[in-house]
PDB file of N, CA, C and O in Angstrom:
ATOM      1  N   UNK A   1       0.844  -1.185   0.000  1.00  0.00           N
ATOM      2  CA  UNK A   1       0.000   0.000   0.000  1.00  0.00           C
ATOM      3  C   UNK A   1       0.887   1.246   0.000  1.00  0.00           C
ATOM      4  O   UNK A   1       1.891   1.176   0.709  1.00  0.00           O
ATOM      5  N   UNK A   2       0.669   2.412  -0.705  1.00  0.00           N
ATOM      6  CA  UNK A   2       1.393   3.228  -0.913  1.00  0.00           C
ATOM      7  C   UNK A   2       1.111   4.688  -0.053  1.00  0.00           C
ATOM      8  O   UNK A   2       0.035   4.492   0.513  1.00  0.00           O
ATOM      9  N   UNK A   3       1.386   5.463   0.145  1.00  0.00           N
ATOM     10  CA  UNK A   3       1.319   6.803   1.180  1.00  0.00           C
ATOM     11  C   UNK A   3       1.655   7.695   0.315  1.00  0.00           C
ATOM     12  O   UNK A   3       1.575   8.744   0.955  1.00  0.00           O
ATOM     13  N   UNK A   4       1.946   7.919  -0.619  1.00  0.00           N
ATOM     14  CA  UNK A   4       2.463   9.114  -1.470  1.00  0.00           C
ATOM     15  C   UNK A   4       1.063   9.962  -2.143  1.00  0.00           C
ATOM     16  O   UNK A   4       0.358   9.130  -2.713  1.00  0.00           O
ATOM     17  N   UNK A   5       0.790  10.610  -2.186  1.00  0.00           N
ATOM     18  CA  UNK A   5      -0.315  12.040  -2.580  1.00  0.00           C
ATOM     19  C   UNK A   5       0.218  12.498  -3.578  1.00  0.00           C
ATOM     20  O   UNK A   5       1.429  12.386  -3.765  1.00  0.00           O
ATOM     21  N   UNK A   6      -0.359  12.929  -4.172  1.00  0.00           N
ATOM     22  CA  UNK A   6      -0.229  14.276  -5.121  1.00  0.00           C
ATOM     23  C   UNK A   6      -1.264  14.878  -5.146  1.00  0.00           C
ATOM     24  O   UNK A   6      -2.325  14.308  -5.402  1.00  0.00           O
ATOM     25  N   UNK A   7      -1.159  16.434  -4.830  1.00  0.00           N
ATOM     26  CA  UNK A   7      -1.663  17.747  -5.091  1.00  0.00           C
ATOM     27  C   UNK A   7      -2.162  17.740  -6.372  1.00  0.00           C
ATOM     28  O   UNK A   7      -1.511  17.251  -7.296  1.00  0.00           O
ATOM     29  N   UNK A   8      -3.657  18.415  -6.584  1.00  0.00           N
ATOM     30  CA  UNK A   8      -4.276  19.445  -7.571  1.00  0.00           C
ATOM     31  C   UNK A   8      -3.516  20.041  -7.911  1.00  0.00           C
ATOM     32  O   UNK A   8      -3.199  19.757  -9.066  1.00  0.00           O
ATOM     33  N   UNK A   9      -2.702  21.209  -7.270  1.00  0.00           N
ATOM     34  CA  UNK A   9      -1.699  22.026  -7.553  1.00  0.00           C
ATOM     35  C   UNK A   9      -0.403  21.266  -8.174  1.00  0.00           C
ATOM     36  O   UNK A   9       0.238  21.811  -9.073  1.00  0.00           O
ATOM     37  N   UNK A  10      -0.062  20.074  -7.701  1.00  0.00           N
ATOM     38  CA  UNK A  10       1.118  19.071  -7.846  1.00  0.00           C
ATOM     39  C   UNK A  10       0.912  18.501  -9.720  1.00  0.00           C
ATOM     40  O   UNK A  10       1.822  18.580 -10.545  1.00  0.00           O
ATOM     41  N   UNK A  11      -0.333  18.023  -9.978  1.00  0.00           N
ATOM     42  CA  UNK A  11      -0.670  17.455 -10.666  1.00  0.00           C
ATOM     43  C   UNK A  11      -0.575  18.410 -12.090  1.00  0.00           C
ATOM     44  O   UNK A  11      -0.087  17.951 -13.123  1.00  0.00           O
ATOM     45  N   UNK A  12      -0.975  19.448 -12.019  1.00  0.00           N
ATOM     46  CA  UNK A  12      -1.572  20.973 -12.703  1.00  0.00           C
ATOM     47  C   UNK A  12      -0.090  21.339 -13.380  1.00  0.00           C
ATOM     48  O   UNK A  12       0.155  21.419 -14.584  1.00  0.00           O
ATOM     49  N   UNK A  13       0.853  21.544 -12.232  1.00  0.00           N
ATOM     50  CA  UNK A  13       2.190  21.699 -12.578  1.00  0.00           C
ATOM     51  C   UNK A  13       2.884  20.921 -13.609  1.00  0.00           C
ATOM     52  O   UNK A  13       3.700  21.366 -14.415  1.00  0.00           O
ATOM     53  N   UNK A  14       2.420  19.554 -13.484  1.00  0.00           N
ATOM     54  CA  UNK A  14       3.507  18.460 -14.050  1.00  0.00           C
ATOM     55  C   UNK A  14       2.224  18.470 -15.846  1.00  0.00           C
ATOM     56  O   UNK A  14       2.176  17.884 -16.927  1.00  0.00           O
ATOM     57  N   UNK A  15       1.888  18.935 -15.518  1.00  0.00           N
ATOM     58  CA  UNK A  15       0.748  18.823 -16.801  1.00  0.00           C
ATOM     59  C   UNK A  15       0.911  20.198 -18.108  1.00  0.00           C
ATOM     60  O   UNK A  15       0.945  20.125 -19.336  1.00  0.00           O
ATOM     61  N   UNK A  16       0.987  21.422 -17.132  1.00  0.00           N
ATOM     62  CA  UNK A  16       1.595  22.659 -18.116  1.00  0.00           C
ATOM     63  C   UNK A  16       2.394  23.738 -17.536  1.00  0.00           C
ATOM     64  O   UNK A  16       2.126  24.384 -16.522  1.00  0.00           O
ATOM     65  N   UNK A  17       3.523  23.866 -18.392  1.00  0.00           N
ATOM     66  CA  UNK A  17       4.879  25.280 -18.018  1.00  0.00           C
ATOM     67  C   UNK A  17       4.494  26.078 -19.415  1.00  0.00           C
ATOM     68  O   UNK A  17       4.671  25.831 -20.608  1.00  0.00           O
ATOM     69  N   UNK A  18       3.784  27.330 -18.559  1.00  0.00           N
ATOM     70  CA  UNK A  18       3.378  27.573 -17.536  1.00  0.00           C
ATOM     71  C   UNK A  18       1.792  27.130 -17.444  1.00  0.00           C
ATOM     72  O   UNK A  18       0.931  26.934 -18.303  1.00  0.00           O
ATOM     73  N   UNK A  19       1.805  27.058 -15.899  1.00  0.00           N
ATOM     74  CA  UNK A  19       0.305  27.141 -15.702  1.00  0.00           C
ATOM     75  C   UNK A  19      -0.603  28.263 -16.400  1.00  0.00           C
ATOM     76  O   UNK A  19      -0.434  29.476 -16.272  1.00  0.00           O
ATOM     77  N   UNK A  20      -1.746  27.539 -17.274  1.00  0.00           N
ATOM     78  CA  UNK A  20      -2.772  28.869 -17.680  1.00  0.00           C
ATOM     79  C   UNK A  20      -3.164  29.536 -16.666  1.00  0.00           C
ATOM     80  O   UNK A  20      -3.232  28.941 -15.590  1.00  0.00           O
ATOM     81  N   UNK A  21      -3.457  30.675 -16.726  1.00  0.00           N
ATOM     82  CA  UNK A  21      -4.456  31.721 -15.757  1.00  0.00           C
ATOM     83  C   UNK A  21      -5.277  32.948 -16.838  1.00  0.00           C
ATOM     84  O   UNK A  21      -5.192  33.146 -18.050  1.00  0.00           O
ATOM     85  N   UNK A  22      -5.950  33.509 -15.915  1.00  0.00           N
ATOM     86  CA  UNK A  22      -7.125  34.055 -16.263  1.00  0.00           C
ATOM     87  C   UNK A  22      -8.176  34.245 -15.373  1.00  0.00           C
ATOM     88  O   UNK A  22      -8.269  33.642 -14.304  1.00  0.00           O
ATOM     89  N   UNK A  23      -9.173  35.277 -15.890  1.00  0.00           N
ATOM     90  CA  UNK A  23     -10.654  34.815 -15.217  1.00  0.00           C
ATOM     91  C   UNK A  23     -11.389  34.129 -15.513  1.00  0.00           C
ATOM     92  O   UNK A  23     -12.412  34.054 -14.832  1.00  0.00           O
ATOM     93  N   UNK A  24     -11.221  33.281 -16.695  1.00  0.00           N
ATOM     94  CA  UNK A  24     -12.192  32.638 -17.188  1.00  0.00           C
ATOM     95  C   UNK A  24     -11.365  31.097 -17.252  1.00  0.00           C
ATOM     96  O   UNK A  24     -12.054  30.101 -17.469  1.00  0.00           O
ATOM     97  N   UNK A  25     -10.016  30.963 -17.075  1.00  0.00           N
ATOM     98  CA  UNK A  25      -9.748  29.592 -16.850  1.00  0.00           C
ATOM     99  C   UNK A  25     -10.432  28.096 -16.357  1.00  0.00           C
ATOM    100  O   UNK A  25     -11.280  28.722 -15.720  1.00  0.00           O
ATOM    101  N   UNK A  26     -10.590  27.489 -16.245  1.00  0.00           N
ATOM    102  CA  UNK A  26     -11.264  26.701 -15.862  1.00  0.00           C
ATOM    103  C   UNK A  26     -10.167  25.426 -15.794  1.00  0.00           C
ATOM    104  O   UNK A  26     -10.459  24.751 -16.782  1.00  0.00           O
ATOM    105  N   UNK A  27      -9.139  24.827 -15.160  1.00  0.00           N
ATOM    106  CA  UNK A  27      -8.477  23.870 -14.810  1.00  0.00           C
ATOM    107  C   UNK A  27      -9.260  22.603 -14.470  1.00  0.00           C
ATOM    108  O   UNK A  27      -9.932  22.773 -13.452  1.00  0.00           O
ATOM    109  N   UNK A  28      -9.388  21.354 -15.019  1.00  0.00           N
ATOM    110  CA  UNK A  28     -10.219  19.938 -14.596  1.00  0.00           C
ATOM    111  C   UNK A  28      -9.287  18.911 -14.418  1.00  0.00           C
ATOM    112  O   UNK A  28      -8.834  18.465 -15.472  1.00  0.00           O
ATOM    113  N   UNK A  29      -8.837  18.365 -13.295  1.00  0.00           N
ATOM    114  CA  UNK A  29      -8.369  16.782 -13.164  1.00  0.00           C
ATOM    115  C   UNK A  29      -9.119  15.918 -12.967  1.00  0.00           C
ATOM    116  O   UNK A  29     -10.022  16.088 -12.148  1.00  0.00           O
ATOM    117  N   UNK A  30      -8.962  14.568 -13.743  1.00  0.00           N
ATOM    118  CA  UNK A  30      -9.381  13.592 -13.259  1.00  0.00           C
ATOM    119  C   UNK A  30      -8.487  12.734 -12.796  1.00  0.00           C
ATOM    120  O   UNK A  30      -7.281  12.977 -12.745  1.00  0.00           O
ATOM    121  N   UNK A  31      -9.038  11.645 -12.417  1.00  0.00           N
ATOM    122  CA  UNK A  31      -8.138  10.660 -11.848  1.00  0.00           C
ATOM    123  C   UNK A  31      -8.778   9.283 -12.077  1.00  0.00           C
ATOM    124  O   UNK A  31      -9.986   9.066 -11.986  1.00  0.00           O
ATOM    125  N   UNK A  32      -7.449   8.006 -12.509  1.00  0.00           N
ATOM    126  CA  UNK A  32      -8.177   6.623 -12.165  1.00  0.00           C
ATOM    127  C   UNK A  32      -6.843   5.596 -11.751  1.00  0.00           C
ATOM    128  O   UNK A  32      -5.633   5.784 -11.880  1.00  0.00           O
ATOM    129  N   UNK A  33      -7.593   4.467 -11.214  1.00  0.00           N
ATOM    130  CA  UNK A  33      -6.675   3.856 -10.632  1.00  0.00           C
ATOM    131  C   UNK A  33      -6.112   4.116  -9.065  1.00  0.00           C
ATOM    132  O   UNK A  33      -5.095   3.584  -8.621  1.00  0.00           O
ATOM    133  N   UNK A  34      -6.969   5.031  -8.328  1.00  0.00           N
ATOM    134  CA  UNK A  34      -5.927   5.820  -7.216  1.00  0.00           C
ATOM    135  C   UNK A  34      -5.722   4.413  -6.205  1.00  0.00           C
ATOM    136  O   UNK A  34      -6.027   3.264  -6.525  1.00  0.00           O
ATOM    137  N   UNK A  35      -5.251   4.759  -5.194  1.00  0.00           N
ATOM    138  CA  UNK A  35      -4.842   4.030  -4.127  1.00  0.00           C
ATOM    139  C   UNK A  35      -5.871   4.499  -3.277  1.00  0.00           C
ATOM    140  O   UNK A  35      -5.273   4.701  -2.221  1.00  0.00           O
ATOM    141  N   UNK A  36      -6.978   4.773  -3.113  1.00  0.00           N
ATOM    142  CA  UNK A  36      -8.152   4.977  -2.303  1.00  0.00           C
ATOM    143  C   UNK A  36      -9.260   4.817  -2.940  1.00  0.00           C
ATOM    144  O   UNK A  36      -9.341   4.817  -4.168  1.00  0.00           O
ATOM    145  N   UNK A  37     -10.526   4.616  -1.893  1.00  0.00           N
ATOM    146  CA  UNK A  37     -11.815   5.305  -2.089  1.00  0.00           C
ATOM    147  C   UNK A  37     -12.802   6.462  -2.445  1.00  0.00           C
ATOM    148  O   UNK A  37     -13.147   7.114  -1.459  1.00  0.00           O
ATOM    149  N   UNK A  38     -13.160   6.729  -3.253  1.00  0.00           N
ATOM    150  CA  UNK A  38     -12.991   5.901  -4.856  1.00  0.00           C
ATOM    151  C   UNK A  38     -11.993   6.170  -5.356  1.00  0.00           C
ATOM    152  O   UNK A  38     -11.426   7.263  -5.336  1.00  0.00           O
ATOM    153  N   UNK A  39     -11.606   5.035  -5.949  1.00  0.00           N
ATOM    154  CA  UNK A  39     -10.672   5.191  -7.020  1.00  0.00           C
ATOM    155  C   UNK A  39     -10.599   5.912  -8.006  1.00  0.00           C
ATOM    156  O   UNK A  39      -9.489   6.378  -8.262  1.00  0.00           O
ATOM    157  N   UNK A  40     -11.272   6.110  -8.522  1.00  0.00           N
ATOM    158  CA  UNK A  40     -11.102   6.980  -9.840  1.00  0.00           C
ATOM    159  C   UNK A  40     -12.120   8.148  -9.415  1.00  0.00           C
ATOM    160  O   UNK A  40     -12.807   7.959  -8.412  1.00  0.00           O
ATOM    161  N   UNK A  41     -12.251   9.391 -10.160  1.00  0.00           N
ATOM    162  CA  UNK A  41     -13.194  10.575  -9.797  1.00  0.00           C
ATOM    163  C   UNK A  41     -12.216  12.147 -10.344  1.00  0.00           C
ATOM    164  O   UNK A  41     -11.334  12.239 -11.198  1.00  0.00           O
ATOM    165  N   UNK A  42     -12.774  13.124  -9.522  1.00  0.00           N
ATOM    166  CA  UNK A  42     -11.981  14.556 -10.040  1.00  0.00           C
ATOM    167  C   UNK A  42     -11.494  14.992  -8.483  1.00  0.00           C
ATOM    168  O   UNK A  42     -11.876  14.577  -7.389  1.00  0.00           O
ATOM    169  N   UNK A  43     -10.441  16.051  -8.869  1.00  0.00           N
ATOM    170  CA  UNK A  43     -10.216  16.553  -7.473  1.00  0.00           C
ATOM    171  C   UNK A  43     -10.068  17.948  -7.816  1.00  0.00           C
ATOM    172  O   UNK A  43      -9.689  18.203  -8.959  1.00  0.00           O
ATOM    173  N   UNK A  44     -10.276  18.780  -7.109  1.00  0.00           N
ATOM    174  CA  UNK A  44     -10.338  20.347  -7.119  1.00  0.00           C
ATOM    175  C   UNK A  44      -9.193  20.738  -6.382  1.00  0.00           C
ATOM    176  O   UNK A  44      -8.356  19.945  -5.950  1.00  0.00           O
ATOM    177  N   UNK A  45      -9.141  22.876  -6.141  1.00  0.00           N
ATOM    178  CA  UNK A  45      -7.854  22.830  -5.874  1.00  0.00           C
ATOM    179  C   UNK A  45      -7.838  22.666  -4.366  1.00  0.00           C
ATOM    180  O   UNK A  45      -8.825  22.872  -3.659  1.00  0.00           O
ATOM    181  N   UNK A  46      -6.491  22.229  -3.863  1.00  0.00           N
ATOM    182  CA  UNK A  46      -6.773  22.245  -2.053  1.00  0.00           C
ATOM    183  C   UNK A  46      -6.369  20.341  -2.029  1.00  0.00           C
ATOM    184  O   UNK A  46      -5.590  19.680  -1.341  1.00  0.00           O
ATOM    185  N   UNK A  47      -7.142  20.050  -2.915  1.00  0.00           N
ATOM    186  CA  UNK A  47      -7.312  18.224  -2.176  1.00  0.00           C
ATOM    187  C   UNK A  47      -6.210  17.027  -3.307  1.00  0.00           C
ATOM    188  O   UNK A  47      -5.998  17.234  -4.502  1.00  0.00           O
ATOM    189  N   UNK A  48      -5.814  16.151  -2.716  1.00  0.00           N
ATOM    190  CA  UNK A  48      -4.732  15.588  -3.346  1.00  0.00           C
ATOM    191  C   UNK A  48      -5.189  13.898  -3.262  1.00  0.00           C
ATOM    192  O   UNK A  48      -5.602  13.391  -2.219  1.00  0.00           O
ATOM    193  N   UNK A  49      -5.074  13.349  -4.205  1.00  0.00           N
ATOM    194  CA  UNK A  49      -4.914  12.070  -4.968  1.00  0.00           C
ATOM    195  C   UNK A  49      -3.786  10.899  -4.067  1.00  0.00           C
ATOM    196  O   UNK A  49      -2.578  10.946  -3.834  1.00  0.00           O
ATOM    197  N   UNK A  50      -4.663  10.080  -3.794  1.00  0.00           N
ATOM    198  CA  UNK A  50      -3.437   8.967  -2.983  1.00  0.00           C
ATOM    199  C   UNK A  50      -3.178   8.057  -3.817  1.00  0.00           C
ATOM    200  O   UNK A  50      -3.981   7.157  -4.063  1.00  0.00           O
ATOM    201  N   UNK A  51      -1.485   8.206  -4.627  1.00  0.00           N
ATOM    202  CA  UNK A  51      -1.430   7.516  -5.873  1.00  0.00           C
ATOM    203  C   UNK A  51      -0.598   5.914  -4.979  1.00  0.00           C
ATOM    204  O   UNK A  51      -0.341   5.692  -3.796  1.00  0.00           O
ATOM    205  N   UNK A  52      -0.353   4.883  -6.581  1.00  0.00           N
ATOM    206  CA  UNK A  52       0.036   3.674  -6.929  1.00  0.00           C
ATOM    207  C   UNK A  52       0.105   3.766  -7.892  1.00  0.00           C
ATOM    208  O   UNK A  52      -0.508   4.622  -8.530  1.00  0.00           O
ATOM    209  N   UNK A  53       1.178   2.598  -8.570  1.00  0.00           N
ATOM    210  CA  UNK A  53       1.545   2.514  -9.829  1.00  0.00           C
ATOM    211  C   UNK A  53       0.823   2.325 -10.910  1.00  0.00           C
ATOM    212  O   UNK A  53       0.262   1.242 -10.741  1.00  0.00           O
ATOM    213  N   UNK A  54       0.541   2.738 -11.855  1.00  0.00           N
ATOM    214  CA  UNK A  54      -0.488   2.700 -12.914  1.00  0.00           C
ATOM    215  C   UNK A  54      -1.292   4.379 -12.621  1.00  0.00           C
ATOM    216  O   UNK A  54      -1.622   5.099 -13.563  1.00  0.00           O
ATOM    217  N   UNK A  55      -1.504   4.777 -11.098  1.00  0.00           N
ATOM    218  CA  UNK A  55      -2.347   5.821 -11.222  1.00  0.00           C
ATOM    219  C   UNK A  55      -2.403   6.273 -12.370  1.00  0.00           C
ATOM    220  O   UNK A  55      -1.482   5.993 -13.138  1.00  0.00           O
ATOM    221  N   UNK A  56      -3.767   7.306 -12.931  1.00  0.00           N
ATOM    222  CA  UNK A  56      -3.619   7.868 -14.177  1.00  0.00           C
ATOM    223  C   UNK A  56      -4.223   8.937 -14.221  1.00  0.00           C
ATOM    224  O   UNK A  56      -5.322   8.980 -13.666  1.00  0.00           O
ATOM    225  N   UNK A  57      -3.684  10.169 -14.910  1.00  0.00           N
ATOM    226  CA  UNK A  57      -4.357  11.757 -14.587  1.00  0.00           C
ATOM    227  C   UNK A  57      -4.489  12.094 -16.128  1.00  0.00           C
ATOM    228  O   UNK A  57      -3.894  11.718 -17.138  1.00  0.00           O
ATOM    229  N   UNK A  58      -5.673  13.087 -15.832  1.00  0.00           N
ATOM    230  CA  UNK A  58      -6.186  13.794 -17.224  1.00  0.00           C
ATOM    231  C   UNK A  58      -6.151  15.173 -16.938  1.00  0.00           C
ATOM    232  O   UNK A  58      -6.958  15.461 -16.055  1.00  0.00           O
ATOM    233  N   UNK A  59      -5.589  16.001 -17.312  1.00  0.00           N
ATOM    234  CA  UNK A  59      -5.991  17.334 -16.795  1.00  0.00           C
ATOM    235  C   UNK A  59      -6.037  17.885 -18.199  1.00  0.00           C
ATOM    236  O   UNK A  59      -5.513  17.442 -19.222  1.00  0.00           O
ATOM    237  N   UNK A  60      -6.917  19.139 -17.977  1.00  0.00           N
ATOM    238  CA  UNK A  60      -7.714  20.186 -19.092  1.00  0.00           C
ATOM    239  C   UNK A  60      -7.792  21.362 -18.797  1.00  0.00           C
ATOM    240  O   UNK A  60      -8.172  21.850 -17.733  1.00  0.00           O
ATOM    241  N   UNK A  61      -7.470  21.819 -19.635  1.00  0.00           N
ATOM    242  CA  UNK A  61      -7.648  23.339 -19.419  1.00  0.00           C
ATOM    243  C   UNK A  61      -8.367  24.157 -20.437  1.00  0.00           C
ATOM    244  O   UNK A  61      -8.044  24.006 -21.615  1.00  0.00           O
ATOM    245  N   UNK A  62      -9.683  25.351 -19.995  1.00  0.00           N
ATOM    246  CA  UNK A  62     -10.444  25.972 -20.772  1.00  0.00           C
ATOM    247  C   UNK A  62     -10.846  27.261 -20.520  1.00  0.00           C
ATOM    248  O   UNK A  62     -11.113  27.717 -19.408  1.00  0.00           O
ATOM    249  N   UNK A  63     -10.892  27.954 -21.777  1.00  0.00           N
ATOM    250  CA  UNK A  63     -10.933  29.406 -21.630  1.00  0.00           C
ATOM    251  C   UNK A  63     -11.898  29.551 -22.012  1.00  0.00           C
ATOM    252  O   UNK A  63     -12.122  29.324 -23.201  1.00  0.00           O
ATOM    253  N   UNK A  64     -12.864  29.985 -21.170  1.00  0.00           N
ATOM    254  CA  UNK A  64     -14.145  30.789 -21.575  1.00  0.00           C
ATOM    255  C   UNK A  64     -14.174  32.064 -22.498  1.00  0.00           C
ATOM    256  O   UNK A  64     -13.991  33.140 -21.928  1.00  0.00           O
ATOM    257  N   UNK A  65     -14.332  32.067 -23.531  1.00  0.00           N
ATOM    258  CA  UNK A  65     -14.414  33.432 -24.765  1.00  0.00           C
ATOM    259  C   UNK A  65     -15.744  33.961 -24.694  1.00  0.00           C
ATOM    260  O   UNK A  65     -16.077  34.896 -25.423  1.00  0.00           O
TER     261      UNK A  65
END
């Protein structure tokens, strides 16, 4: 069983240099495979992902025009 997390913020980073911003940004992770209950789902900013090998992340980013 694994103890290692990753951050919204953690995740966001490893996904785009630089992070988008804006007012109209809209940042989305998902997640599958985690090392918890539930396994798979989204996480917002603040809350972090209890990974294992295979974990798997989707992140998106959208600008409202």
């Amino acid at each position: 069983m694994s103890t290692e997390k990753l951050s919204f913020e953690e995740v966001v980073s490893l996904a785009f240099d630089p992070v988008p911003t804006g007012p109209s940004v809209l940042i989305t992770v998902s997640f599958r495979h985690a090392d918890q209950k539930p396994a798979e789902g989204t996480i917002t900013a603040g809350n972090s992902v209890k990974i294992k090998n295979r974990t798997v992340f989707s992140v998106t980013a959208t600008d409202k025009s």
